[in-house]
N, C-alpha and C positions, 0 to 999 in steps of 0.2 A: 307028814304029820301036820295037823293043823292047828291054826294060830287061835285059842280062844278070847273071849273077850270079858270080862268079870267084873260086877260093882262089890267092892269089898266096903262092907256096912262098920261105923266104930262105934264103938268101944270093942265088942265081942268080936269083932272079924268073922263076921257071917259073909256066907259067898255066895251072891246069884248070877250066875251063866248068862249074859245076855246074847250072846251071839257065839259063829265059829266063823273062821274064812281058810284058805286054799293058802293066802300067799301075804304075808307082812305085809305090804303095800296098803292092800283094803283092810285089813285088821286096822292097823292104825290110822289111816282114814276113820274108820266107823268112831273109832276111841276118842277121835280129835272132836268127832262132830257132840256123841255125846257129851264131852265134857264142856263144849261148848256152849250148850241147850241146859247146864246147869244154872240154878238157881242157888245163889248166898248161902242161903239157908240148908240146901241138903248136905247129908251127913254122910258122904259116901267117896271112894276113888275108885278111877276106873284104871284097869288093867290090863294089858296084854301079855299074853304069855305061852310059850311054845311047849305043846305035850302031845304026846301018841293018844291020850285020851281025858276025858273029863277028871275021872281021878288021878290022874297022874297030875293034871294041873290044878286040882286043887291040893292036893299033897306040897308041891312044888310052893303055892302060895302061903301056904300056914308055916311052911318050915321058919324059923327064925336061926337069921342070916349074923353072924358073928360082923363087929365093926371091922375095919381098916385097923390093923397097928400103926398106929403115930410113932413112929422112929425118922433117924436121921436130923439131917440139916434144915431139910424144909419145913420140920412141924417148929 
């Protein structure tokens, strides 16, 4: 399965596919260099994320992810 690579646009969470790679390594390589070549001003984050295919990972990116329960001693 391979690693894609995604600018997730805000407000609306719009998704453009910038890339794909073989193996996490270069994924997040590409992702590091991207987000390094940003500018203040853009309105955007960048993503990696593991899917058997493009819809799967954007499926994956739009789900909204329930918080941590804060219980215990440590909160």
């Amino acid at each position: 399965m391979p690693y894609f690579v995604y600018k997730i646009t805000t407000p609306f969470k719009q998704l453009e596919k910038v890339d794909s790679f073989p193996n996490f390594k270069e994924a997040s390589a590409f992702a590091k260099s991207v987000r390094a070549g940003m500018a203040e001003a853009d309105n955007y984050a960048v993503k990696v994320i593991f899917a058997e295919s493009e819809l799967q990972a954007e499926d994956l990116l739009n789900q909204v992810r329930e918080p941590v329960p804060m219980t215990g001693e440590d909160y």
